[in-house]
VOTIVO-654679 format. One record per atom (N, C-alpha, C): residue in one letter; chain; atom name; x negated, y, z negated. Coordinates in steps of 0.2 Angstrom, whole numbers. Last residue first. Layout:
% VOTIVO-654679
R  res  chain  atom     px     py     pz
R    A      A    CA      X      Y      Z
...
//
This chain:
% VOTIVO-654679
R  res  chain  atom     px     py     pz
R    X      A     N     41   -383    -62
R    X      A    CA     45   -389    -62
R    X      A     C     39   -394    -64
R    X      A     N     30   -374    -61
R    X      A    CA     33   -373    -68
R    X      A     C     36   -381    -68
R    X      A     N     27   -379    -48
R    X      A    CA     22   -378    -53
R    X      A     C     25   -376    -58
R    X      A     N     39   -374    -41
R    X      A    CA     38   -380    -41
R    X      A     C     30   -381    -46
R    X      A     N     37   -358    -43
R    X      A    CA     44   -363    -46
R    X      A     C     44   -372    -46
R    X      A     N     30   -356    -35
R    X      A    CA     27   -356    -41
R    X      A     C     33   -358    -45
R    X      A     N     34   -358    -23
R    X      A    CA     29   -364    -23
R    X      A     C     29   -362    -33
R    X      A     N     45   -349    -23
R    X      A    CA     48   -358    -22
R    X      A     C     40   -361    -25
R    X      A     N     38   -338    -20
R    X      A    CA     42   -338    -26
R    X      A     C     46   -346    -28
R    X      A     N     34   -341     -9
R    X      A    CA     31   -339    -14
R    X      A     C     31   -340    -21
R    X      A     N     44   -341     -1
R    X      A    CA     39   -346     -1
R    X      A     C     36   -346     -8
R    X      A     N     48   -329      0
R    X      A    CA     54   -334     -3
R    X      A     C     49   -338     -4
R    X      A     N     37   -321      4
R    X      A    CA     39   -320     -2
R    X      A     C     44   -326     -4
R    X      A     N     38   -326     18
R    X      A    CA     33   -327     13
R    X      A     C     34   -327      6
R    X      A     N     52   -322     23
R    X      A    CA     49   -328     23
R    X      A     C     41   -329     17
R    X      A     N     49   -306     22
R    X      A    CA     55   -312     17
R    X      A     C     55   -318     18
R    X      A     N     38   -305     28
R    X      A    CA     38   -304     22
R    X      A     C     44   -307     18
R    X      A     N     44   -308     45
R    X      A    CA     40   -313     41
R    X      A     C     38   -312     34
R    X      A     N     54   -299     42
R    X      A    CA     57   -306     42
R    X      A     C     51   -309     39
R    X      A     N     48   -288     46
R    X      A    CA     50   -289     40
R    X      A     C     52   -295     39
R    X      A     N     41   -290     58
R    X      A    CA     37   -292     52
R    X      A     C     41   -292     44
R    X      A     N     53   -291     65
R    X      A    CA     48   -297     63
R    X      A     C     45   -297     59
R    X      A     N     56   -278     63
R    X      A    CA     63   -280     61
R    X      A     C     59   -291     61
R    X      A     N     47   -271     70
R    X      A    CA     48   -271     64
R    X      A     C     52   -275     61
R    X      A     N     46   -277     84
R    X      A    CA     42   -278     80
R    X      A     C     42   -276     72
R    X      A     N     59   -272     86
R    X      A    CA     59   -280     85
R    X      A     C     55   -280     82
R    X      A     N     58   -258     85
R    X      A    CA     63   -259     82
R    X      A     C     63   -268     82
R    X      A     N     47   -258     96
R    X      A    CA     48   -259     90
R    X      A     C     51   -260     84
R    X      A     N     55   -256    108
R    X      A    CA     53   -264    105
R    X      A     C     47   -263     98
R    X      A     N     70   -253    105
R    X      A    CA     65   -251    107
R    X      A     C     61   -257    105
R    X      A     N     87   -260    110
R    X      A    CA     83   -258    103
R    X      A     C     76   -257    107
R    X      A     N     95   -263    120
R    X      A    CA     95   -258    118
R    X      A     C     92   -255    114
R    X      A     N     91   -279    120
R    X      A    CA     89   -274    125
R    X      A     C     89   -266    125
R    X      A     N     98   -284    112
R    X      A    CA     92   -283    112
R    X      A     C     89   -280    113
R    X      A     N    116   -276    110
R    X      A    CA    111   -283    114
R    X      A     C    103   -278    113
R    X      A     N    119   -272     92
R    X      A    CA    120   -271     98
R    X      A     C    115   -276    102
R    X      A     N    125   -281     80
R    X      A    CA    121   -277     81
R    X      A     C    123   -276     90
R    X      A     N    137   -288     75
R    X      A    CA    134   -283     69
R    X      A     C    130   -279     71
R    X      A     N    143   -295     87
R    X      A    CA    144   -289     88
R    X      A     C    140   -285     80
R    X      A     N    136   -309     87
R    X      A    CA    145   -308     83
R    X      A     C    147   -300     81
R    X      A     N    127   -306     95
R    X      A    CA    132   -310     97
R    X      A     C    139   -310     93
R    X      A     N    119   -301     88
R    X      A    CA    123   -296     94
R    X      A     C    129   -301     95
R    X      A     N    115   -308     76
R    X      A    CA    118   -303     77
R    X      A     C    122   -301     83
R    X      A     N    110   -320     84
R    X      A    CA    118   -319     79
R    X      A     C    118   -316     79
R    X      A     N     98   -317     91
R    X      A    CA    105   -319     93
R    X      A     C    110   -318     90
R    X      A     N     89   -309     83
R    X      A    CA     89   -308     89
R    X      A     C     96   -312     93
R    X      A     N     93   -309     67
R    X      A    CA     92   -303     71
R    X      A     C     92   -303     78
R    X      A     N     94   -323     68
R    X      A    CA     98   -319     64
R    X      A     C     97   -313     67
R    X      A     N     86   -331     76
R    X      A    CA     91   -335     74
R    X      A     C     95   -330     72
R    X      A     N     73   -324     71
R    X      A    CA     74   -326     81
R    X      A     C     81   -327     80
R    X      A     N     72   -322     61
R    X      A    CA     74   -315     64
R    X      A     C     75   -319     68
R    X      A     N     72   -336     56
R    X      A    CA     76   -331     51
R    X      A     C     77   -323     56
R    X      A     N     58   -338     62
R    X      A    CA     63   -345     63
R    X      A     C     72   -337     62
R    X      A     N     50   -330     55
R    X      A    CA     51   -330     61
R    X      A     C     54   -333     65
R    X      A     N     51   -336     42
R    X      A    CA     54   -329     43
R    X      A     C     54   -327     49
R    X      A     N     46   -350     42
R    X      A    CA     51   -349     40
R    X      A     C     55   -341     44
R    X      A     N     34   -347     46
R    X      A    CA     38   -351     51
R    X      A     C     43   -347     50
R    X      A     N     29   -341     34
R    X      A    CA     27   -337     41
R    X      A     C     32   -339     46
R    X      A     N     28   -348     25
R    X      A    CA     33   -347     24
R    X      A     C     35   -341     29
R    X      A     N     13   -355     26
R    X      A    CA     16   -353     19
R    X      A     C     23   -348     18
R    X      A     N     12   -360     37
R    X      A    CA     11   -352     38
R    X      A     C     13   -351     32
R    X      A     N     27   -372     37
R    X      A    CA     22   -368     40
R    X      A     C     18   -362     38
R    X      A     N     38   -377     30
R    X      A    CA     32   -372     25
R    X      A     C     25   -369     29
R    X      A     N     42   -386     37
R    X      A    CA     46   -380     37
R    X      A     C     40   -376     33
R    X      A     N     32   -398     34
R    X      A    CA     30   -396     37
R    X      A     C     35   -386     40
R    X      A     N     41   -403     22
R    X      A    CA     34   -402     21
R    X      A     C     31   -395     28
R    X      A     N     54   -410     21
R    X      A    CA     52   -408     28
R    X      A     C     47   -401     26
R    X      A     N     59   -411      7
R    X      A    CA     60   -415     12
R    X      A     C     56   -414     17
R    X      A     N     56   -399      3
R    X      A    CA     53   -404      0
R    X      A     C     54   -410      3
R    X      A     N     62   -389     11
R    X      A    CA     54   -388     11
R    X      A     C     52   -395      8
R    X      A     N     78   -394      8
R    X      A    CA     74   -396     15
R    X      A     C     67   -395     15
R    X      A     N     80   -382      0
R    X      A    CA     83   -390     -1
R    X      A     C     76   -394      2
R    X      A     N     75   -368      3
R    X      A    CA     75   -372     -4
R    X      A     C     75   -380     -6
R    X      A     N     82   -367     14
R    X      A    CA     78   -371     12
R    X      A     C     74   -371      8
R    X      A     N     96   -367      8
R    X      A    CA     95   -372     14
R    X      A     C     88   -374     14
R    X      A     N     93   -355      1
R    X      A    CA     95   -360     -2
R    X      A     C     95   -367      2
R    X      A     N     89   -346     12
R    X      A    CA     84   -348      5
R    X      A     C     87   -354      3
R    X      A     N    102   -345     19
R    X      A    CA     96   -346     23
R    X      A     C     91   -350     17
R    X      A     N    108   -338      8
R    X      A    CA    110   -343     12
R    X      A     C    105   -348     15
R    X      A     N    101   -329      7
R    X      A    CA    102   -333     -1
R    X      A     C    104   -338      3
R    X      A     N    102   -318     19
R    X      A    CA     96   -320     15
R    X      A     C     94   -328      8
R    X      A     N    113   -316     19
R    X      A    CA    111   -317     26
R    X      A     C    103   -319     23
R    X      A     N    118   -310      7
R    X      A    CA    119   -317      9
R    X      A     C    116   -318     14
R    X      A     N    113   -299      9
R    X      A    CA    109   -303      5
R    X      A     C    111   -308      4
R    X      A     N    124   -291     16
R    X      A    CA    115   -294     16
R    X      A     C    110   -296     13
R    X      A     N    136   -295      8
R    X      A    CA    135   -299     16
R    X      A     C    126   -298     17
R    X      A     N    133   -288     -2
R    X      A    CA    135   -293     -3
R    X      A     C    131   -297      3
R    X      A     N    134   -275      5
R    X      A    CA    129   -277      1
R    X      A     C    129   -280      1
R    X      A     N    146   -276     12
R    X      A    CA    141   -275     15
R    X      A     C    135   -277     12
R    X      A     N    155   -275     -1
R    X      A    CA    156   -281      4
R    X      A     C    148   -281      9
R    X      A     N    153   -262     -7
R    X      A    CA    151   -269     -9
R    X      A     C    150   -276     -3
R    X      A     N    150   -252      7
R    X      A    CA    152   -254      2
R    X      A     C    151   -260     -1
R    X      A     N    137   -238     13
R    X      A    CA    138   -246     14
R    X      A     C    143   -250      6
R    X      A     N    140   -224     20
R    X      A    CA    136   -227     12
R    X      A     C    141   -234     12
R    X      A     N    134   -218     36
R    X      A    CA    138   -219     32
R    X      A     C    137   -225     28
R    X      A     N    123   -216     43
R    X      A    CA    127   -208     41
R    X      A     C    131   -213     35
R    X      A     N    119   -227     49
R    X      A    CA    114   -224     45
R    X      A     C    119   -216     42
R    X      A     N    130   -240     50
R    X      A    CA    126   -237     54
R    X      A     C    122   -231     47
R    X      A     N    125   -257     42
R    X      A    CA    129   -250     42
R    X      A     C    126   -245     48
R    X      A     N    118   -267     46
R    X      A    CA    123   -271     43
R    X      A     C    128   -262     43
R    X      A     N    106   -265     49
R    X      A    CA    111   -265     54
R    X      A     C    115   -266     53
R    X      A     N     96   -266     39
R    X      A    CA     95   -272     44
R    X      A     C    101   -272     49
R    X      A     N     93   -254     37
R    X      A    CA     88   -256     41
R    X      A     C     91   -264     44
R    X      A     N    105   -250     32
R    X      A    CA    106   -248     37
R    X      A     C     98   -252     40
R    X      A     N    105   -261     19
R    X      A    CA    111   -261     24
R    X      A     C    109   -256     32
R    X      A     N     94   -253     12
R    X      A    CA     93   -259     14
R    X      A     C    100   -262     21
R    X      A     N     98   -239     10
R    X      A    CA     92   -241     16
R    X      A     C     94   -248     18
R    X      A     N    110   -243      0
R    X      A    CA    111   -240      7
R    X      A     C    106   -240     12
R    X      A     N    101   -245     -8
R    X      A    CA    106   -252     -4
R    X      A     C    112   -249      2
R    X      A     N     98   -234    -14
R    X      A    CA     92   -242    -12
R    X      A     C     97   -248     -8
R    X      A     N    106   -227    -18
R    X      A    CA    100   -225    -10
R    X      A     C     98   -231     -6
R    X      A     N    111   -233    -27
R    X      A    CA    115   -232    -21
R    X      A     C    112   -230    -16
R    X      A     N     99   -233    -35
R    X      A    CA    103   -239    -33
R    X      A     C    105   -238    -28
R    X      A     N    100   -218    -38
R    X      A    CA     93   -223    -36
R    X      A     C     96   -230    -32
R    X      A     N    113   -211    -32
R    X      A    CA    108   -214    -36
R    X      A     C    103   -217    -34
R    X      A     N    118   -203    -18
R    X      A    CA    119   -206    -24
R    X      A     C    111   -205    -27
R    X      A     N    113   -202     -2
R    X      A    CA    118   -198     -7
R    X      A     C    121   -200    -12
R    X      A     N     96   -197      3
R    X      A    CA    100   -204      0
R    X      A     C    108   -200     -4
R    X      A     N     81   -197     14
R    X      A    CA     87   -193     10
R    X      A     C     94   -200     10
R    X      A     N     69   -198     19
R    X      A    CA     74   -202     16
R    X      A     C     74   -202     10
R    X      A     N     65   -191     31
R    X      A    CA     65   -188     23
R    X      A     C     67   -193     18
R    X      A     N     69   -200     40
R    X      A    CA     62   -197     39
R    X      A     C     61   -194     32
R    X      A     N     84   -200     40
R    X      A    CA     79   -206     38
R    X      A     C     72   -203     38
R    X      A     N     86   -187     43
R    X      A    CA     89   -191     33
R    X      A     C     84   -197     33
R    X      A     N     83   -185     56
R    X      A    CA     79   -180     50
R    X      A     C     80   -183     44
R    X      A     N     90   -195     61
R    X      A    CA     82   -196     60
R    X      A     C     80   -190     57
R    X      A     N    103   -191     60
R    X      A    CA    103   -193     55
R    X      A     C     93   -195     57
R    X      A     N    104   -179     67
R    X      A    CA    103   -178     61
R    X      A     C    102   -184     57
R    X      A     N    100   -182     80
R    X      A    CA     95   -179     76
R    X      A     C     96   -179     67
R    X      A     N    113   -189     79
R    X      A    CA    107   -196     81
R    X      A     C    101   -191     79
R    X      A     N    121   -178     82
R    X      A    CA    122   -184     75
R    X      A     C    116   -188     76
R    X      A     N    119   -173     93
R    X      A    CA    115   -170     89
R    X      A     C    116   -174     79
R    X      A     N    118   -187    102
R    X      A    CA    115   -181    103
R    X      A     C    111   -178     96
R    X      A     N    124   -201    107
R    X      A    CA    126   -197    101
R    X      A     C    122   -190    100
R    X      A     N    122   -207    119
R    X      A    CA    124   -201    120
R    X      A     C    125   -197    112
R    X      A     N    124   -220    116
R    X      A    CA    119   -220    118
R    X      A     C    118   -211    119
R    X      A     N    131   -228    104
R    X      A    CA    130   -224    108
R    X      A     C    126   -221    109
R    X      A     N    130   -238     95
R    X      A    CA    132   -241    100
R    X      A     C    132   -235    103
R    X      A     N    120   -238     81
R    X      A    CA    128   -234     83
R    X      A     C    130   -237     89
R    X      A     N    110   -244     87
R    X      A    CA    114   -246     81
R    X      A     C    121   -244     80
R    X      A     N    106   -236     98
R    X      A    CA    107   -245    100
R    X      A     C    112   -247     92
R    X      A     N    105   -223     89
R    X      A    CA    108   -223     94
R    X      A     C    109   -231     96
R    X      A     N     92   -229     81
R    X      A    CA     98   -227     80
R    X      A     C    105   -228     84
R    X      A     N     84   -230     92
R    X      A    CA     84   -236     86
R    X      A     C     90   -233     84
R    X      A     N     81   -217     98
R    X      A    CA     85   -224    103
R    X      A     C     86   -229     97
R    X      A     N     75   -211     86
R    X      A    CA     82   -210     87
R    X      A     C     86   -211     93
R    X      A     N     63   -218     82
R    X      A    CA     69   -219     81
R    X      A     C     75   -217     82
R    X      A     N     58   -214     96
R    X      A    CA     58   -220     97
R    X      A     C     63   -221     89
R    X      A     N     55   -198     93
R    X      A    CA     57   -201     99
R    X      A     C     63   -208    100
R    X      A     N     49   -200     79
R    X      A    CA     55   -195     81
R    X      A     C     59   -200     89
R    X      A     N     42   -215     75
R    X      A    CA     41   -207     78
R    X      A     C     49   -207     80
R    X      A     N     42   -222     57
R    X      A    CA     41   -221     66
R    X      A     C     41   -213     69
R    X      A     N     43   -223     45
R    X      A    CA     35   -218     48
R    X      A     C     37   -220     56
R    X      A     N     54   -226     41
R    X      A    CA     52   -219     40
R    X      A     C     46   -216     43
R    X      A     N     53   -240     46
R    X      A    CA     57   -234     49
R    X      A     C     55   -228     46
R    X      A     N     42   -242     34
R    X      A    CA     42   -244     45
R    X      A     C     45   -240     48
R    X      A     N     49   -243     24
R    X      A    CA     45   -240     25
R    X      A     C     40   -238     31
R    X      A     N     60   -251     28
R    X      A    CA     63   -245     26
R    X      A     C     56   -240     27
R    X      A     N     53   -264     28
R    X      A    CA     56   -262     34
R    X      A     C     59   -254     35
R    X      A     N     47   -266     17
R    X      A    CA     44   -264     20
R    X      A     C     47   -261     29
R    X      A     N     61   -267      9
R    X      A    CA     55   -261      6
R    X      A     C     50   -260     13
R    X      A     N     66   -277     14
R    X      A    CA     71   -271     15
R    X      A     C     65   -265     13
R    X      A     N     59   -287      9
R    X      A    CA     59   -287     19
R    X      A     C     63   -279     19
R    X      A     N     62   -287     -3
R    X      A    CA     52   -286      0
R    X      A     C     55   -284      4
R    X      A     N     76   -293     -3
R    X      A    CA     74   -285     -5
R    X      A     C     66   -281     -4
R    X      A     N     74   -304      1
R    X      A    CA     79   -298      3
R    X      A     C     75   -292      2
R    X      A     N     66   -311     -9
R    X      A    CA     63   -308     -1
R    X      A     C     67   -304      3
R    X      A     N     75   -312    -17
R    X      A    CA     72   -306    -18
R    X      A     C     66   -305    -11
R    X      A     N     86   -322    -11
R    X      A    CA     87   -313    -13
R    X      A     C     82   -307    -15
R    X      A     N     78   -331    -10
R    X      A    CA     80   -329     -3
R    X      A     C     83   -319     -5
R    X      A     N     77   -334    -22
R    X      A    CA     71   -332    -20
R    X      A     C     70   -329    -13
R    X      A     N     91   -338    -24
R    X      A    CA     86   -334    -28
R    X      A     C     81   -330    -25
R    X      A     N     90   -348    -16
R    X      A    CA     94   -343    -14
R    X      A     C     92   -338    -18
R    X      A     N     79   -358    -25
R    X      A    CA     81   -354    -14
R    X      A     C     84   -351    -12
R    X      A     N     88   -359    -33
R    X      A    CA     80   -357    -34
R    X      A     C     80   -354    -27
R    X      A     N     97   -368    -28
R    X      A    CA     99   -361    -32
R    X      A     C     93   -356    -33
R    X      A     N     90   -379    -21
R    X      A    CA     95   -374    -18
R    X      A     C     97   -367    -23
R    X      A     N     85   -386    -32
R    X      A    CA     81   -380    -26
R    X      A     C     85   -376    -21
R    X      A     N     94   -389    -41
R    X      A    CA     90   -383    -41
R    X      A     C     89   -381    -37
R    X      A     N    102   -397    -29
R    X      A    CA    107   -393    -31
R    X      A     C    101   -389    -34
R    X      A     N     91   -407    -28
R    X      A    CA     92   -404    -25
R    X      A     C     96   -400    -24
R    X      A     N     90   -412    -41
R    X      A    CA     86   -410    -38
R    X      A     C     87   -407    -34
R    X      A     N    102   -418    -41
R    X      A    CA    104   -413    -47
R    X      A     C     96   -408    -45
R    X      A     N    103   -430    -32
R    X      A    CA    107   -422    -32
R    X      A     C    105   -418    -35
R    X      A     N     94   -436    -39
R    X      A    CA     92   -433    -33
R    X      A     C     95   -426    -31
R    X      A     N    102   -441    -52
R    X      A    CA     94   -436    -52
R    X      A     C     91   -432    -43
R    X      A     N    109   -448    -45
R    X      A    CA    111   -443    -44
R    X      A     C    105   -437    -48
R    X      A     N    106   -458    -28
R    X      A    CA    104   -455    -36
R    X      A     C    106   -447    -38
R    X      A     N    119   -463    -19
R    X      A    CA    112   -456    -19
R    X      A     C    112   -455    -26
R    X      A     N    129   -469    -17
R    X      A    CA    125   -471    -15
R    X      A     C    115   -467    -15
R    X      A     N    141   -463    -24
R    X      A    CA    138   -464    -16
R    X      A     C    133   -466    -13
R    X      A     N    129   -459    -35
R    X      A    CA    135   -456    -32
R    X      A     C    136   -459    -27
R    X      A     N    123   -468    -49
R    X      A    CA    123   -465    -41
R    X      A     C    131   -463    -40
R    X      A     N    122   -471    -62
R    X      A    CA    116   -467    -58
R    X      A     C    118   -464    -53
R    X      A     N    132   -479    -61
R    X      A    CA    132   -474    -63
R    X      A     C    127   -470    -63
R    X      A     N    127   -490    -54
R    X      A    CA    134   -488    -50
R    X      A     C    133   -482    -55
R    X      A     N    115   -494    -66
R    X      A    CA    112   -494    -57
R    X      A     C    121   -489    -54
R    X      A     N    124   -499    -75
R    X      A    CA    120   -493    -76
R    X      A     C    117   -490    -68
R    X      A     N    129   -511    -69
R    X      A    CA    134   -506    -71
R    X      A     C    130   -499    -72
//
């Protein structure tokens, strides 16, 4: 009688309850690697060159002719000029670095919502699975973040049209949009291994 009340189905339910933390600790954690990978990725586009961000532009707008909109908006990213508040700036950068807005226009809640799910989702998955399958922690969570841009930035996007095809982006615009990933993979890791040391 006590063994049928322990389980669910078949599955301890101490195992669920373990595994529904690490998934909320996971998307936690996926949230604020969100936010690393938007810091260093905002400070990559700012310091790129004139030339090389405003084809990075242009493949985000989908026009490759934008002219003197594609100058002006690489003068606002170079200055990184914001038209609100501190917040409002901060999640207007984060939305247009990962493509989720073009860069002239202030990204609304849904937007914001949406990239940082592209990130909590992802976390809480593995949040679950690192304790199962040990070796996902590759690289201390290196795997993880170059698993997260080949899967999200290089296919899914274009594919479900949020970004334009590969081939349009400079290839810096990958080498940036990798090493960010791999900072929001490290830090998610980071933040899971010292949550398993309090646990």
């Amino acid at each position: 009688m006590n063994n049928h009340r322990a389980t669910r189905e078949g599955v301890p339910v101490a195992g669920l309850r373990a595994v529904g933390i690490d998934m909320v600790l996971g998307a936690a954690a996926g949230a604020v690697g969100v936010w690393a990978m938007d810091q260093l990725g905002w400070f990559m586009l700012r310091a790129e060159n004139t030339h090389t961000l405003a084809r990075d532009l242009e493949a985000r707008d989908g026009d490759a002719d934008a002219g003197a909109g594609t100058a002006a908006q690489v003068r606002g990213v170079q200055a990184g000029a914001s038209d609100g508040g501190a917040t409002a700036g901060a999640l207007k950068k984060a939305t247009q670095v990962s493509g989720v807005s073009p860069t002239h226009q202030r990204p609304g809640p849904g937007a914001t919502v949406f990239h940082y799910a592209l990130g909590m989702l992802p976390g809480a998955l593995y949040g679950a699975i690192r304790r199962i399958r040990p070796s996902v922690r590759t690289g201390h969570g290196v795997l993880y973040g170059v698993a997260l841009f080949v899967i999200m930035d290089e296919t899914a996007a274009p594919l479900t049209g949020i970004a334009s095809a590969p081939g349009r982006y400079p290839w810096q615009a990958h080498a940036r949009g990798l090493a960010a990933h791999v900072v929001l993979g490290v830090t998610t890791e980071i933040l899971l291994r010292a949550t398993d040391r309090l646990r």
